[in-house]
BAZAVEX-454609 format. One record per residue (C-alpha): residue in three letters; y, z, x. Coordinates in steps of 0.25 Angstrom, whole numbers, padded with zeros to 4 digits, always signed. Each point is the difference from the previous one (the first is absolute). Example, Ala and Ser with C-alpha at 12.3 -4.5 7.8 and 13.67 -1.06 7.14 Angstrom:
<marses>
ala-0018+0031+0049/ser+0014-0002+0006/
</marses>
This chain:
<marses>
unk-0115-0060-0044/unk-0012-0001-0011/unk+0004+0005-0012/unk+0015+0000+0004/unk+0005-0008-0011/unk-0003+0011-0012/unk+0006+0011+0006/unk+0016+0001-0004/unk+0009-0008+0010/unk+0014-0002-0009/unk+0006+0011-0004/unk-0005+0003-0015/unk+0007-0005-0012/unk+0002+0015-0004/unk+0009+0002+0009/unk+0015-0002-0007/unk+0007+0009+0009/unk+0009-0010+0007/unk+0003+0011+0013/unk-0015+0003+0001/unk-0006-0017-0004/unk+0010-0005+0014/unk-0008+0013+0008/unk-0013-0005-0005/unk+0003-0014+0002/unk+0004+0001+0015/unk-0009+0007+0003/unk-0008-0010-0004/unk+0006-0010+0008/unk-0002+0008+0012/unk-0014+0006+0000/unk-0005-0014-0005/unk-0006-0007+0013/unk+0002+0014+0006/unk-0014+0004+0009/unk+0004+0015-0003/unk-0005+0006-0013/unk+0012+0002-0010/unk+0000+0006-0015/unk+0007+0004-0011/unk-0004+0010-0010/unk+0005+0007-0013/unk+0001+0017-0004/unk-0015-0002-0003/unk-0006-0006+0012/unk-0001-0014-0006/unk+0001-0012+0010/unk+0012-0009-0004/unk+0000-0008+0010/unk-0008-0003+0015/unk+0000-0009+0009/unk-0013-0007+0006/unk-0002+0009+0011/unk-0001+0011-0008/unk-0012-0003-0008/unk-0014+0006+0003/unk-0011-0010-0003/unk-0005+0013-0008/unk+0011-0001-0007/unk-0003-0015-0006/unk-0007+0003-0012/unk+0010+0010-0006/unk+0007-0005-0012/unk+0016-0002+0001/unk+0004+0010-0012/unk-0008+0011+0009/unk+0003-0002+0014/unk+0002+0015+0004/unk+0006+0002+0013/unk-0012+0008+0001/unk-0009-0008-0002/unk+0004-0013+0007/unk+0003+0005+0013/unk-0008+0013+0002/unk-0012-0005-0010/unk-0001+0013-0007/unk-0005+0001-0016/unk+0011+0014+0001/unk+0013+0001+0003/unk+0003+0006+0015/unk+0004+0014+0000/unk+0014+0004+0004/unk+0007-0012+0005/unk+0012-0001+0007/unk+0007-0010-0005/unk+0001+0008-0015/unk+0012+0006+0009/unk+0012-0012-0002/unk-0005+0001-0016/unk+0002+0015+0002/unk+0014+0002+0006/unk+0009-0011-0001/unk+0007+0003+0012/unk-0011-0005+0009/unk+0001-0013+0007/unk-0013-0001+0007/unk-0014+0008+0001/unk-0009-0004+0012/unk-0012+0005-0001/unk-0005+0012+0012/unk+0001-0005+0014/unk-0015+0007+0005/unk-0013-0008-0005/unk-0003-0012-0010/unk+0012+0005-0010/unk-0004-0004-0015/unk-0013-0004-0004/unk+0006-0012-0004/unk+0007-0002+0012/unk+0015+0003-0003/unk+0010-0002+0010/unk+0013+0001-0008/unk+0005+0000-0012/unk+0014-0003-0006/unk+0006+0002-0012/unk+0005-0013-0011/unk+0009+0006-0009/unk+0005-0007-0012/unk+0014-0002-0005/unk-0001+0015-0008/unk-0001+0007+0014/unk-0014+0003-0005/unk-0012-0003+0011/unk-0010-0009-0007/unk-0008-0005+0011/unk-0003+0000+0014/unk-0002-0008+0011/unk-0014+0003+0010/unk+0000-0005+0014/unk-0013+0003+0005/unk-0005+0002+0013/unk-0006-0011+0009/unk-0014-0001+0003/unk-0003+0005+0016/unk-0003-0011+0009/unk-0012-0001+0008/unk-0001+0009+0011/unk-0004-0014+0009/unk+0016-0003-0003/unk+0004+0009+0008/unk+0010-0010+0007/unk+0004-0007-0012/unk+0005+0015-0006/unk+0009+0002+0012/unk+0007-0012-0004/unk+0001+0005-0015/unk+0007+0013+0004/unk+0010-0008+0010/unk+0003-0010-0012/unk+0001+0012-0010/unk+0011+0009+0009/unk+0008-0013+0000/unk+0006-0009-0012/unk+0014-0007+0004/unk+0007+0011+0007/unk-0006+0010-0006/unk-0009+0009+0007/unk-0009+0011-0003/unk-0015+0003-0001/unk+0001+0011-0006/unk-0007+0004-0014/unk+0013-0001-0009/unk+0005-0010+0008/unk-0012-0008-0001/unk+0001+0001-0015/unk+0014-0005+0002/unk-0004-0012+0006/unk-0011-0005-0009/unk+0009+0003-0011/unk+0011-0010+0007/unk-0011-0009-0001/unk-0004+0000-0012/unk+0014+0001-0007/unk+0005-0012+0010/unk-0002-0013-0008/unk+0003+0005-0014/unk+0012-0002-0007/unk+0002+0013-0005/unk+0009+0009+0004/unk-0003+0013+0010/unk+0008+0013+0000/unk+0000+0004+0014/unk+0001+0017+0001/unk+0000+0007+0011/unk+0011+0012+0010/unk+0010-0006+0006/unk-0005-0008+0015/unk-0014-0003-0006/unk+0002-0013+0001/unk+0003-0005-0014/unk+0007-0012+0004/unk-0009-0004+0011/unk-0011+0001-0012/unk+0007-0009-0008/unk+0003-0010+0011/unk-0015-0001+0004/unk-0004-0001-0014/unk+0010-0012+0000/unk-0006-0006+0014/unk-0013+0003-0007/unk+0001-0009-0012/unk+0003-0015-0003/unk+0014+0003-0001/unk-0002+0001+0016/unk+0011-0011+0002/unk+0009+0002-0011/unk+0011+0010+0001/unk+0000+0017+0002/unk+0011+0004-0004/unk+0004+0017+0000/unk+0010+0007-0009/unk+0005+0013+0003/unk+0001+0006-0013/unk+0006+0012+0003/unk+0011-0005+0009/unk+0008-0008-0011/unk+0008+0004-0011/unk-0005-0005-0014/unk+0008-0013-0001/unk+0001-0003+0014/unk-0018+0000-0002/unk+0001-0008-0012/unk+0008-0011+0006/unk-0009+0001+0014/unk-0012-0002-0008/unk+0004-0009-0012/unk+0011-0007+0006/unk+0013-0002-0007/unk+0009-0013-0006/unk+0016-0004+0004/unk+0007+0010-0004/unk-0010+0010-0006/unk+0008+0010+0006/unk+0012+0003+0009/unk-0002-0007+0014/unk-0011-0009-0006/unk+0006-0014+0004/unk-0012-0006+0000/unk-0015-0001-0007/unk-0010+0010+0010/unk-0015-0003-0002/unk-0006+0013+0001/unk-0012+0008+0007/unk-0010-0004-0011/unk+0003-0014+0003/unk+0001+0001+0015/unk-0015+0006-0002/unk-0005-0012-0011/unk-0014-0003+0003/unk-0002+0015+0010/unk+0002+0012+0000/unk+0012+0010-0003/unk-0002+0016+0005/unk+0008+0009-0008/unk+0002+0012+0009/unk+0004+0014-0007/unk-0002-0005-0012/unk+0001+0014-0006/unk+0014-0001+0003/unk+0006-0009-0010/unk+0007+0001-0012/unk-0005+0000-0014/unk+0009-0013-0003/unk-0007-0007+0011/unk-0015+0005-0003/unk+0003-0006-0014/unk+0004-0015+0006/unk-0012+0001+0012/unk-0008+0003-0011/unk+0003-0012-0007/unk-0001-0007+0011/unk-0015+0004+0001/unk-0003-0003-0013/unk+0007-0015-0003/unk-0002-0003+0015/unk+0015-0004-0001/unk+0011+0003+0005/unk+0016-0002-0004/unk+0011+0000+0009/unk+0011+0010-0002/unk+0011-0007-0009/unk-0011-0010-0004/unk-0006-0005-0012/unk-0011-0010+0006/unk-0015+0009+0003/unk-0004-0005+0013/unk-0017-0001+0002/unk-0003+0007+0013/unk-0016+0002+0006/unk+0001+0012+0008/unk-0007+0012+0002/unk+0005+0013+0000/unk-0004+0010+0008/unk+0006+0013+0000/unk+0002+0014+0007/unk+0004+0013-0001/unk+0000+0014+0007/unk+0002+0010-0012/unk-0011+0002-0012/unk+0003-0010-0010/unk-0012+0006-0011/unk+0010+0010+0002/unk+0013-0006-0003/unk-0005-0006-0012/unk-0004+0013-0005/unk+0013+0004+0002/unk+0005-0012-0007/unk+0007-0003+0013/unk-0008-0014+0001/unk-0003-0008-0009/unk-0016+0002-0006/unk-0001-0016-0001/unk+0006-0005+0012/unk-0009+0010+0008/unk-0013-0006-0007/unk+0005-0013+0003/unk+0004+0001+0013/unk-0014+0009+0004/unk-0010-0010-0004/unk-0008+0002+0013/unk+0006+0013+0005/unk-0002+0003+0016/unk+0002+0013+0004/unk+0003+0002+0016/unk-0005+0014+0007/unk+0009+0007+0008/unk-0002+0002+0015/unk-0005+0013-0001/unk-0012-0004-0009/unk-0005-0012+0011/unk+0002+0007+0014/unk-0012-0009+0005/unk+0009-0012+0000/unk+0011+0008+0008/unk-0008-0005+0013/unk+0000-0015-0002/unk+0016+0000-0006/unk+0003+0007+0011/unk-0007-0011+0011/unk+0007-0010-0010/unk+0015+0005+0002/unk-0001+0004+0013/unk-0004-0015+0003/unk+0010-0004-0009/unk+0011+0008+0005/unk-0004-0002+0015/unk+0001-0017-0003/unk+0014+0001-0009/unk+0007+0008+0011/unk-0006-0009+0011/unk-0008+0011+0007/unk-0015+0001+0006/unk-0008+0004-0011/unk-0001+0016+0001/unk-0014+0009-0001/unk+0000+0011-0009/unk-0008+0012+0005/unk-0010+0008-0007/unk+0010+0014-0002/unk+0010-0011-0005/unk-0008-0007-0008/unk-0007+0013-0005/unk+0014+0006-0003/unk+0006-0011-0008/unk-0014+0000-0009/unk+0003+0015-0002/unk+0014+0000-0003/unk+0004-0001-0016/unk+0010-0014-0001/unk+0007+0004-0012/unk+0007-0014+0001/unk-0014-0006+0002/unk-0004-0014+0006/unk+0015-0002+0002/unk+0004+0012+0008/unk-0013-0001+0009/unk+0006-0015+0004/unk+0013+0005+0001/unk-0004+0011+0009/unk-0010-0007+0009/unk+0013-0011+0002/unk+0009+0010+0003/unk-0012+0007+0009/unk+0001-0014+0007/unk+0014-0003+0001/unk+0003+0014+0007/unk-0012+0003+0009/unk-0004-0007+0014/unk-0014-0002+0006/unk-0012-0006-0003/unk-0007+0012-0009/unk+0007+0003-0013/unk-0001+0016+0002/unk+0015+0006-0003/unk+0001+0014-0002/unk+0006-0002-0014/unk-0012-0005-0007/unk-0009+0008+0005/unk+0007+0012-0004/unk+0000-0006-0013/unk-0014+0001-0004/unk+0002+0014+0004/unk+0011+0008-0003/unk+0011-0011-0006/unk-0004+0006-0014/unk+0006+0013+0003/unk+0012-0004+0005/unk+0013+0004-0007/unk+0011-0012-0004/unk+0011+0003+0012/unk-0013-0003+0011/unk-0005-0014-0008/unk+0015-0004+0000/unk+0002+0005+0015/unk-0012-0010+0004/unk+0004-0012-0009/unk+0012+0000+0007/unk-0005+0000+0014/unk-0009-0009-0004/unk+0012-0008-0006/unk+0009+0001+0014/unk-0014-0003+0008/unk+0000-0013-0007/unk+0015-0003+0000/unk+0002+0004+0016/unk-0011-0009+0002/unk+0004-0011-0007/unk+0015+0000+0008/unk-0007+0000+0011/unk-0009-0013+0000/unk+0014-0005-0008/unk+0009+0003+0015/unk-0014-0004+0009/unk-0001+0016+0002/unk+0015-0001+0005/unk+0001+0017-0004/unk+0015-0001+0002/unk+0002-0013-0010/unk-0010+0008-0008/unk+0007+0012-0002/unk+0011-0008-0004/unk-0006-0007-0010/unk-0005+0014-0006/unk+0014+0004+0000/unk-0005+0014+0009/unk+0003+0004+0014/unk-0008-0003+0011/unk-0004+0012+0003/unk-0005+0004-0015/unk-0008-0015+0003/unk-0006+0008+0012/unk-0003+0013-0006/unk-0008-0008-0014/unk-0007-0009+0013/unk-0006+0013+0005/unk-0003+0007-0013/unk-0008-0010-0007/unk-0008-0004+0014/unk+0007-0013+0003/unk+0006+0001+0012/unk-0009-0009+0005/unk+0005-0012-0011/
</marses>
């Protein structure tokens, strides 16, 4: 772009900040031969950094020292009145601000903005993703296929405004180095987010390797994901290579990182820093290249407050921070997971794929998912598993969206376990070839009580 080359495209020699120079620099990286409009500005509106795309041709004459943000990308001599993004300088807390969803958002034309903070825990910056220039109206055609591109990224779906925000973050963080704090309620899909920004990047074809945090007592971790030599411990008979080395060259998901002791936070920080690793009850530092992407469900700005996780670790491990929405905050999307597991479901269990009509479909959409993504798939499977027919139409889901809010602990547990002995008669009985006697045998009840559950869950005819 003409007069490109003066504006600021490393990040600026003034930054010492070692937390807050690697943000800068990956984001870089990423935003380079980006077509979207990315930028980087300080507490006083200053541009630090902007890719090509961001640059007006209005703003080619404007000296480096005074690029405002102002005045670069919304050509205005003044600064803009209120602007949104002063929020993430504001109140530390936040992780994102969009800008409204109704009319042209921001004179300059903000789409979002994120918070770099340096390794005091102070926000000194903030990264602008702005909003992409409306096609054509003769690309009509050409917009459909945008939208279907945009609800999909590897096994991800959603068209959704957060989700879509989601994905072009995924995108953009994909190829860097650097590493990304995943956060989100438990059956967002935090995992599946690392895994697609794995599949996403050039580590494509090296391993991706996942580790439970939570699961594993503190040695037990440390030996798994740094290996051990002979006789390190107890039971150590021979040298182990461990996770990190299993991963050289991919990517290694830390899952509940949250849980993990101090003494292990201090050595996974180590490892960060040297990009180095030593083997339990070994002396020789091992080189890896492997990029950490980590998870949690519980608030780590918290936690370090509390002094419950370490402040330098967090800053370490959050470099590009992504934040999942809950279920509850992208009901549009419900539709398409829903076509997506029911399909799924129908094609693991070996069924003809089932229709889902519109009270169903309007009742799961409705209904609050407190276990998210992850219970919506889980119900729809079972949904499958138990019910005949072409039509997905249970009574159970529709009553649902309706009333299953209201219901008192001893009703949900009543239908998890009719659902539960639905599934199980019907699984004895394709085990026996629907031999009811052999069947009832196998569930270790009478004939007759087979009979009876036969007529009260309307399977007589099975």
């Amino acid at each position: 772009m003409a007069g490109s080359q003066k504006k600021p495209s490393t990040v600026p020699s003034s930054i010492v900040d070692p937390i807050l120079a690697a943000r800068l620099e990956a984001i870089k990286q990423l935003a380079g031969g980006f077509s979207e409009r990315v930028a980087v500005m300080d507490r006083d509106f200053n541009v630090i950094y902007a890719n090509e795309s961001a640059w007006s041709a209005e703003a080619d004459q404007l000296p480096d020292h005074s690029a405002k943000c102002y005045e670069a990308f919304a050509q205005r001599e003044d600064p803009c009145g209120t602007c949104p993004a002063t929020e993430v300088y504001e109140s530390p807390g936040v992780l994102s601000v969009a800008c409204a969803s109704g009319g042209d958002g921001t004179a300059c034309g903000m789409h979002q903005a994120f918070p770099l903070v340096s390794s005091s825990g102070e926000v000194e910056s903030m990264l602008v993703l702005f909003k992409v220039p409306p096609k054509p109206a003769k690309q009509t055609s050409g917009e459909r296929v945008d939208i279907k591109q945009e609800s999909k990224l590897g096994e991800l779906i959603g068209s959704s405004a957060p989700m879509r925000e989601v994905l072009d973050m995924i995108r953009l963080v994909a190829d860097s180095c650097a590493t990304v704090l995943i956060q989100g309620e438990s059956g967002t899909g935090k995992e599946l987010v690392a895994k697609t920004i794995h599949q996403t990047s050039y580590r494509r074809d090296k391993p991706f390797v996942v580790v439970d945090c939570g699961s594993l007592p503190e040695t037990l971790l440390e030996s798994e994901l740094f290996g051990h030599m002979k006789g390190a411990f107890t039971g150590a008979h021979a040298s182990k290579r461990g996770l990190f080395e299993e991963a050289d060259g991919g990517t290694i998901f830390l899952d509940e990182i949250a849980d993990t002791t101090a003494t292990f936070q201090a050595k996974l920080l180590r490892v960060l820093q040297e990009g180095e690793i030593k083997r339990v009850g070994g002396n020789q530092p091992i080189k890896i290249d492997v990029r950490v992407i980590s998870a949690t469900n519980k608030d780590l700005v918290e936690l370090v407050k509390a002094k419950a996780f370490r402040q330098d670790l967090y800053y370490r491990l959050a470099v590009l921070p992504l934040c999942l929405p809950p279920l509850r905050d992208r009901r549009e999307d419900i539709p398409l997971l829903v076509q997506h597991f029911v399909a799924a479901s129908c094609k693991r269990h070996r069924q003809p794929v089932r229709r889902v009509s519109p009270e169903v479909m309007q009742a799961l959409t409705k209904a609050p998912w407190p276990g998210n993504v992850r219970e919506l798939q889980h119900y729809l499977e079972r949904a499958i598993v138990t019910t005949t027919g072409s039509e997905l139409c249970c009574k159970e889901i529709v009553a649902m969206g309706s009333d299953a809010a209201e219901h008192d602990l001893r009703t949900v547990a009543r239908g998890a376990t009719h659902q539960a002995e639905r599934a199980r008669i019907l699984q004895a009985l394709q085990q026996t070839g629907s031999n009811r006697a052999k069947a009832a045998k196998l569930l270790k009840i009478s004939r007759a009580s087979l009979y009876n559950k036969l007529r009260a869950y309307g399977m007589s005819d099975v």
